[in-house]
VEXTOR-874356 format. One record per residue: x, z, y of N, C-alpha, C, O, CB in turn; chain; residue in three letters; residue number from 1. Coordinates in Angstrom, 3 decimals. Each point is the difference from the previous one (the first is absolute). Glycine has a CB too. Example, Ala and Ser with C-alpha at 12.3 -4.5 7.8 and 13.67 -1.06 7.14 Angstrom:
BEGIN
SITE      n_u      n_w      n_v     ca_u     ca_w     ca_v      c_u      c_w      c_v      o_u      o_w      o_v     cb_u     cb_w     cb_v chain res   n
SITE   13.190    7.800   -5.690   -0.890    0.000    1.190    0.900    0.000    1.200    1.036    0.665   -0.019   -2.928    0.581   -1.154     A ALA   1
SITE    1.542   -1.966    2.223    0.820    0.060    1.190   -0.770    0.730    1.090    0.509    0.169    1.108    0.675   -2.314   -1.736     A SER   2
END
This chain:
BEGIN
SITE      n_u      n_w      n_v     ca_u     ca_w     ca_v      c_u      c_w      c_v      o_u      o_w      o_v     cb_u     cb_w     cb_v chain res   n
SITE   -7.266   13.809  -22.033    0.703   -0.131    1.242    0.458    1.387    0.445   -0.788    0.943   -0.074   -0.556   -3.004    0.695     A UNK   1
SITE    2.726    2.241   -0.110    0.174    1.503    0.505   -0.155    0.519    1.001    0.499   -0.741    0.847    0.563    0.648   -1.914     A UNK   2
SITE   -1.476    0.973    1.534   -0.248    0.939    0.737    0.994   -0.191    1.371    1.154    0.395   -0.165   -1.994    1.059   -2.045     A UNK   3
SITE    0.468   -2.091    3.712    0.835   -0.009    0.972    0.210    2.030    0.236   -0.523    1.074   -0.295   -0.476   -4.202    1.471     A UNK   4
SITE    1.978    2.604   -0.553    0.766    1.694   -0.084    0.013   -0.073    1.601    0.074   -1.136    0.467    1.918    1.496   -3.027     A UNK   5
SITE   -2.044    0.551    3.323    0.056    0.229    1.687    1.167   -0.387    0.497    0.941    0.007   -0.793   -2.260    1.851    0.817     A UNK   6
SITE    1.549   -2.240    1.219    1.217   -0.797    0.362    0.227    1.162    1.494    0.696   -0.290    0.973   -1.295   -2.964   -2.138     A UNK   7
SITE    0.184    3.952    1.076    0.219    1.397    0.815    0.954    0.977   -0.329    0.287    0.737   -0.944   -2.365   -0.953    1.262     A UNK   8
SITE    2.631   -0.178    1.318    1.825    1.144   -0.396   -0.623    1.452    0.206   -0.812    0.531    0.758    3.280   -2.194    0.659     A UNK   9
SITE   -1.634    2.037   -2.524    0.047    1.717   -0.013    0.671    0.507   -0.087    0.824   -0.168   -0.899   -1.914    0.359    0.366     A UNK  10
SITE    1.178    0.884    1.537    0.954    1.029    0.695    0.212    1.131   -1.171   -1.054   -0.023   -0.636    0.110   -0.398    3.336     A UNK  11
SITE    1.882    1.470   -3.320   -0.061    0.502   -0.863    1.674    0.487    0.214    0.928   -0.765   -0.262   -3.234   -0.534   -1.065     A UNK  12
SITE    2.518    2.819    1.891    0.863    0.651    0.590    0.864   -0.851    0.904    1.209   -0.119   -0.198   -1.414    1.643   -1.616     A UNK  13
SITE   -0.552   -2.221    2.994    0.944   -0.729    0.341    0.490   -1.119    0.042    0.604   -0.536    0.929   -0.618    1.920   -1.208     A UNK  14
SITE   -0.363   -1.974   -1.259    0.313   -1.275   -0.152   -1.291   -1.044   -0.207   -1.095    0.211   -0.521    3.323    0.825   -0.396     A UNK  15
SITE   -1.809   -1.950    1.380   -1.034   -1.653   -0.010    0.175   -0.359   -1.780    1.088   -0.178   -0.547   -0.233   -1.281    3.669     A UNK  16
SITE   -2.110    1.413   -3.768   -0.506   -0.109   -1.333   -0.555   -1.128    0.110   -1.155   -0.120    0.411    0.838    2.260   -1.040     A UNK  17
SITE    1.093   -3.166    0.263   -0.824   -1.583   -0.440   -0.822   -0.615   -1.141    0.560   -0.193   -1.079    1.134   -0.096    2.124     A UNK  18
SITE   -2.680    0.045   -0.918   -1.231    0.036   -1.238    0.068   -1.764   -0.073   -0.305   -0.807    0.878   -1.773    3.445   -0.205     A UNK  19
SITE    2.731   -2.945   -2.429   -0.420   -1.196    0.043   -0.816   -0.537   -0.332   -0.746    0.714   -0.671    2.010   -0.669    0.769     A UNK  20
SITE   -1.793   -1.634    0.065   -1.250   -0.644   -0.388    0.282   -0.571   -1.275    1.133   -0.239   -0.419   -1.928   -0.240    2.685     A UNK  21
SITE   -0.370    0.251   -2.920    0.159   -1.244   -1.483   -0.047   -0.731    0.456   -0.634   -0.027    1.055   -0.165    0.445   -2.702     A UNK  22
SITE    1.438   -1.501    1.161    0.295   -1.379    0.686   -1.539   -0.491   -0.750   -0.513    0.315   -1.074    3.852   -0.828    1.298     A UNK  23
SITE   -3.817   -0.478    0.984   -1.141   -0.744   -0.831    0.166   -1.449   -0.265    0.474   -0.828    0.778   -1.965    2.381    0.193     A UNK  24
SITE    0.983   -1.777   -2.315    0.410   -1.121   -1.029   -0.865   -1.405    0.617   -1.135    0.303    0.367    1.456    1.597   -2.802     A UNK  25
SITE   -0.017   -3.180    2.583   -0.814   -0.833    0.258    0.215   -0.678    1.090   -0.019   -1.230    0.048   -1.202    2.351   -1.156     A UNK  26
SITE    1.468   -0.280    2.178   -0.196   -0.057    1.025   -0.778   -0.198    1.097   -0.783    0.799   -0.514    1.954   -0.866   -0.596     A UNK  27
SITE   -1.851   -0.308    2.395   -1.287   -0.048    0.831   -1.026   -0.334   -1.086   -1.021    0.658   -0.206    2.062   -1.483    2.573     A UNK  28
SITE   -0.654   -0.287   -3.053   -1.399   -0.385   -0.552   -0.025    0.332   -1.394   -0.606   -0.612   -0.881    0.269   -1.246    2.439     A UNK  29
SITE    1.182    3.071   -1.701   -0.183    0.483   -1.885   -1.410    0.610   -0.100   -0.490   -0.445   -1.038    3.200    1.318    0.453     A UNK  30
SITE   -3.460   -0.166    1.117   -1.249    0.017   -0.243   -0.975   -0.923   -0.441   -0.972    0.263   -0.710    1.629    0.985    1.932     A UNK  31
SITE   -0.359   -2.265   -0.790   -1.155   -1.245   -0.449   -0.094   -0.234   -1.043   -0.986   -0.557   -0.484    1.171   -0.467    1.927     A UNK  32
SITE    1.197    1.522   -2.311    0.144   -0.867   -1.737   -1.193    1.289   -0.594   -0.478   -0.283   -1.098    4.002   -0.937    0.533     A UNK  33
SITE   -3.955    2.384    1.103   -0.766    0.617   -0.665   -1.756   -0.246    0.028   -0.705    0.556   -0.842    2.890    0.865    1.162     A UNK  34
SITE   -2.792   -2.352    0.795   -0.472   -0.285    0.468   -1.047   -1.307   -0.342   -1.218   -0.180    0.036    2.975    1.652    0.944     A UNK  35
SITE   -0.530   -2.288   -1.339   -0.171   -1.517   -0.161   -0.009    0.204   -1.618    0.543    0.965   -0.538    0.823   -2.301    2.911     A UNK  36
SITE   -2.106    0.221   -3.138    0.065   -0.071   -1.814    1.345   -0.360   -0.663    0.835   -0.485    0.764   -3.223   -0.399   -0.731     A UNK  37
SITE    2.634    0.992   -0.934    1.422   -0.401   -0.851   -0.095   -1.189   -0.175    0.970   -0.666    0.361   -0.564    2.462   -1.582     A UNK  38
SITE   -1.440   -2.431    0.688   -0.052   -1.248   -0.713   -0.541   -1.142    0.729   -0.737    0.217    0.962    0.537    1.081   -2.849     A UNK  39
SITE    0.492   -2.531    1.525   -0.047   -1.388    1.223   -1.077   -0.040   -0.064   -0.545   -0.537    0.964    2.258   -0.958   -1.041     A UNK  40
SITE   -2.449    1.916   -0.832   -2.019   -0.449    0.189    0.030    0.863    1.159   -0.075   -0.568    1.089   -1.517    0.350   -3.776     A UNK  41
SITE    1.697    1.608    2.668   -0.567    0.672    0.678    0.677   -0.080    1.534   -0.571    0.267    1.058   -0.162    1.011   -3.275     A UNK  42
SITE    1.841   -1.634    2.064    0.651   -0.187    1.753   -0.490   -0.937    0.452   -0.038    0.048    1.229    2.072    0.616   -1.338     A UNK  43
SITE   -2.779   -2.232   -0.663   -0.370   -1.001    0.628   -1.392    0.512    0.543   -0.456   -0.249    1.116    1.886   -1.500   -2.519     A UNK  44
SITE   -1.891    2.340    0.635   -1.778    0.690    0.613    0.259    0.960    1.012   -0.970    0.210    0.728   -0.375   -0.156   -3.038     A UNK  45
SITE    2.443    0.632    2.582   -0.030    0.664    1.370    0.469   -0.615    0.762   -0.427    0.063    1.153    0.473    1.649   -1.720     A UNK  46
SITE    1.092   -2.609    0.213    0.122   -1.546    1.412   -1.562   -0.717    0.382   -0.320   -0.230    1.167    3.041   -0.857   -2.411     A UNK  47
SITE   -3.466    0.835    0.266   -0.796   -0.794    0.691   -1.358    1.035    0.869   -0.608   -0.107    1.065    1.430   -2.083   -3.120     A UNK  48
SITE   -0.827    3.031    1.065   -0.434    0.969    0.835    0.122    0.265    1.534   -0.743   -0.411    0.891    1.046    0.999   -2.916     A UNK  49
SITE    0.645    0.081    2.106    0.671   -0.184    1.353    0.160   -1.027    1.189   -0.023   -0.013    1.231    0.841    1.152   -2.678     A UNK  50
SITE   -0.639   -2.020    0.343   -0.305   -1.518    1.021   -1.083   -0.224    0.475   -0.188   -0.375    1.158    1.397   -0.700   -2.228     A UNK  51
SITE   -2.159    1.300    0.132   -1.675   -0.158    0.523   -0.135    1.052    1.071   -0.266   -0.415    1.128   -0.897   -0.291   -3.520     A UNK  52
SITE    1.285    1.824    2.239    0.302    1.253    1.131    0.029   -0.783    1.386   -0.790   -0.163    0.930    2.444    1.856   -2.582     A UNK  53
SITE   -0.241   -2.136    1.310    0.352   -0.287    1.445   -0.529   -1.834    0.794   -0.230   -0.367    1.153    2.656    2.421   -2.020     A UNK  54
SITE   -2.424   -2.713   -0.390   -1.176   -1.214    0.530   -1.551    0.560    0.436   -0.925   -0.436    0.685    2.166   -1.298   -2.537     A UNK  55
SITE   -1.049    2.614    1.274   -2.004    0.062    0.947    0.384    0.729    0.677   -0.804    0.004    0.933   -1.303   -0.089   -2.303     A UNK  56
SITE    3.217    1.104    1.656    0.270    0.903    1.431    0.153   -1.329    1.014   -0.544   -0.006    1.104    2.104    2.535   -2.142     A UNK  57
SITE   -0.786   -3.614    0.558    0.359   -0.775    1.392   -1.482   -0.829   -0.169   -0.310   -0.290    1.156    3.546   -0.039   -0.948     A UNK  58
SITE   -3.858    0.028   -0.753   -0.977   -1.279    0.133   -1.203    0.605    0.215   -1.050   -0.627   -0.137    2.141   -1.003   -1.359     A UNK  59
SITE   -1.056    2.854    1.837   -0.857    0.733    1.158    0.209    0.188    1.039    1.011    0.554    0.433   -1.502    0.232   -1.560     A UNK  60
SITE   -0.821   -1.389    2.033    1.064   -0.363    1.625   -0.454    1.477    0.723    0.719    0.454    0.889   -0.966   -3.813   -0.260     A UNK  61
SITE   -0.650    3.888   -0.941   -0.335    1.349    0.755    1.606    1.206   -0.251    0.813    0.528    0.758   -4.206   -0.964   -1.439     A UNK  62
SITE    3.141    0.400   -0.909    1.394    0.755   -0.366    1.699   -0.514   -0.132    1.068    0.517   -0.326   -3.061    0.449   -0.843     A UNK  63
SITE    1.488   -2.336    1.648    1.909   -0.553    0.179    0.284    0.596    1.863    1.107    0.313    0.436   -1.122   -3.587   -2.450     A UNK  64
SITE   -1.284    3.297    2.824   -0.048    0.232    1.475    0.424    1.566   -0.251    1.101    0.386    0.392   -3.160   -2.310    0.730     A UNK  65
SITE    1.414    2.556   -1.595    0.480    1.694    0.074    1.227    0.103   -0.726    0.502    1.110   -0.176   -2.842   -0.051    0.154     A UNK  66
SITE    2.881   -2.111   -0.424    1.274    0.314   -0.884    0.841   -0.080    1.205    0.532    0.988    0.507   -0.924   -2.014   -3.080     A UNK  67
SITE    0.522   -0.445    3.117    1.108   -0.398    1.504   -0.231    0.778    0.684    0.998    0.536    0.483   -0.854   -2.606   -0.234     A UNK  68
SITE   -1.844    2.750    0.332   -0.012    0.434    1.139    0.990    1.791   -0.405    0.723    0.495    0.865   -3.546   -2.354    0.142     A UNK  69
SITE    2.687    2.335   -1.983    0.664    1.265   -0.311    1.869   -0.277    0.210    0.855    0.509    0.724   -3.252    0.216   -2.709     A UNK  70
SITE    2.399   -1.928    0.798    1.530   -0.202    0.316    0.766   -0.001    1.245    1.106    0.516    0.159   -1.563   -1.599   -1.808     A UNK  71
SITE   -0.467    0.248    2.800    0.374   -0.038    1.906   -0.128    1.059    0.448    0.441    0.291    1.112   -1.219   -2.184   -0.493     A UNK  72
SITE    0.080    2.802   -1.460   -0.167    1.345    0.637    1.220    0.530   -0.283    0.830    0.101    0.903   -3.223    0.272   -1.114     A UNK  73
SITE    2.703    0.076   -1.196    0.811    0.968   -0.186    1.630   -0.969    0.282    1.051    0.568   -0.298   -3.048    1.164   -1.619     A UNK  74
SITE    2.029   -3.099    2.466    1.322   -0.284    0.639    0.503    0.568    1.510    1.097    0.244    0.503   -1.583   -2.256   -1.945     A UNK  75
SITE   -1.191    2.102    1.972    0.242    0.042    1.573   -0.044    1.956   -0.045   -0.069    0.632    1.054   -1.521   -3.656    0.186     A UNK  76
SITE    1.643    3.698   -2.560   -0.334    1.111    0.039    1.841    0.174   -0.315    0.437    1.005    0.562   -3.672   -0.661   -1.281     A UNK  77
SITE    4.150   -1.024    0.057    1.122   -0.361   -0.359    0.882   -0.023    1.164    1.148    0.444    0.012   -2.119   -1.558   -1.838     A UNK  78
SITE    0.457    0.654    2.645    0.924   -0.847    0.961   -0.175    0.721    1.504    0.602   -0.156    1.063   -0.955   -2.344   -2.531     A UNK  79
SITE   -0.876    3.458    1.009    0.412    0.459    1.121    0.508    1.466    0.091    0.113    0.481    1.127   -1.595   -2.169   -0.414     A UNK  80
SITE    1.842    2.544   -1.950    0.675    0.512   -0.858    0.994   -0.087    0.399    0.496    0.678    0.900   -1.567   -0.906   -2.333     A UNK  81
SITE    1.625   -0.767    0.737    1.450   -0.576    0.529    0.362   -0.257    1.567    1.056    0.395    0.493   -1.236   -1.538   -2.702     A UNK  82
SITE   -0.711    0.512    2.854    0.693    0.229    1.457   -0.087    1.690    0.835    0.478    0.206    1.116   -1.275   -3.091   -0.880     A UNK  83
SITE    0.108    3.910   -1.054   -0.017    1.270    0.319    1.251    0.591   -0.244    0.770    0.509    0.815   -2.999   -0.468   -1.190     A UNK  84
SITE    2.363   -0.189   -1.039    1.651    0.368   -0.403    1.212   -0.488    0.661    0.949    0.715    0.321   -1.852   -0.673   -2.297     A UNK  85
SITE    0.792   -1.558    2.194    1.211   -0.222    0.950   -0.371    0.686    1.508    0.998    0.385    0.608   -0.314   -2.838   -1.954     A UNK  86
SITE   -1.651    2.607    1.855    0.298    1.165    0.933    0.477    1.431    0.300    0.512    0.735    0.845   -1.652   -2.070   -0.853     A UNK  87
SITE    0.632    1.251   -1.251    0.766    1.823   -0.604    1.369   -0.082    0.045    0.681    0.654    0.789   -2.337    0.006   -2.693     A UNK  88
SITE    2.189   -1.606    0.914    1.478   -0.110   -0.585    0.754   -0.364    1.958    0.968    0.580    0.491   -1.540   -2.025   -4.107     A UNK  89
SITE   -0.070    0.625    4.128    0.764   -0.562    1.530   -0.245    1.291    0.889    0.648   -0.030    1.047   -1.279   -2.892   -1.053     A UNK  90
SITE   -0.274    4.214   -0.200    0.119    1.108    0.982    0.994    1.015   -0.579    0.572    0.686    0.846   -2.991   -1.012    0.034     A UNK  91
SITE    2.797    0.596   -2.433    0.592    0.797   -0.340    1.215   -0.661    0.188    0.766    0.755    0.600   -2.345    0.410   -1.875     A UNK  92
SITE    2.096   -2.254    1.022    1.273   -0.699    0.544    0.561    0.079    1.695    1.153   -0.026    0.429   -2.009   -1.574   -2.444     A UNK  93
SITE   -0.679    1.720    2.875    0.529   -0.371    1.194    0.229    1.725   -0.006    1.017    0.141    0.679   -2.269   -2.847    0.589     A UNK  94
SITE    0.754    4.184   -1.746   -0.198    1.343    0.356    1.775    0.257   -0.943    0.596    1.070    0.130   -4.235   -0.444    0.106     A UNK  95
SITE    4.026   -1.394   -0.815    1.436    0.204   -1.184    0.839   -0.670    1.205    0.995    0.650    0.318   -1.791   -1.088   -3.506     A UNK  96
SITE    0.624   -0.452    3.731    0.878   -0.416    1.065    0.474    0.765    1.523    1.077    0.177    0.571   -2.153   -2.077   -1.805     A UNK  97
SITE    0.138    2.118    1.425   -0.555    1.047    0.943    1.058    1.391   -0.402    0.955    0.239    0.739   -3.909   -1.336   -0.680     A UNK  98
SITE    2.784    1.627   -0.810    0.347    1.405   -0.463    1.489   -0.280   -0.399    0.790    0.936    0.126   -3.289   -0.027   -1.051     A UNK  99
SITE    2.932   -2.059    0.477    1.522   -0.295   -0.263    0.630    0.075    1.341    0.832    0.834    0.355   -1.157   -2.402   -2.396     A UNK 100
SITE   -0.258    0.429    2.864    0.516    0.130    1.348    0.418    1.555    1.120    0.948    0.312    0.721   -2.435   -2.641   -1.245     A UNK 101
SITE    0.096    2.998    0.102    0.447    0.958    0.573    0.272    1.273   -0.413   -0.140    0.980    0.730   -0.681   -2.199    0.412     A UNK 102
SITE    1.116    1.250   -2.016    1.050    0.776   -1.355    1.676   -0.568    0.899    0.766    0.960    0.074   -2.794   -1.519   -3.333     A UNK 103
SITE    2.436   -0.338    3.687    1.235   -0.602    0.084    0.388    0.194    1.154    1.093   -0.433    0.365   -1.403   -1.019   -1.819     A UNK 104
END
């Protein structure tokens, strides 16, 4: 796999120096093919694998409760995120309005 290269502009008498990236092959999920087995025996034993994983994660009621109770967490940790930012974005809009107006 090659070497990501810095995506940081550089200045160099003056002028803006653009550093390009290697494109990466696969795409989001090209990592996994290194990960996962080649052959159907072996992909069916990490499917079922996995499956069992996640059937006894849910068919544990102590650890299916800390699963939801984390997920409600990190939504209401989401959401209220998001209603912070639209306050940000609605004060710098109302301080851009403001400053147009009396610019004029």
């Amino acid at each position: 796999m090659a070497k990501k290269k810095s995506v940081k502009n550089k200045k160099k008498n003056g002028k803006i120096r653009y550093v390009e990236v290697a494109p990466q092959k696969g795409g989001v999920l090209g990592g996994l093919k290194s990960i996962l087995p080649e052959t159907a025996s072996g992909q069916l034993l990490a499917g079922v694998l996995i499956g069992g994983a996640i059937t006894w994660a849910l068919s544990d009621e102590k650890l299916r409760e800390k699963i939801i109770r984390q997920g409600v967490q990190t939504f209401g940790n989401l959401a209220g995120a998001l209603a912070e930012l639209k306050e940000q974005i609605a004060d710098i809009q109302a301080e851009v309005t403001a400053g147009q107006s009396g610019d004029a």
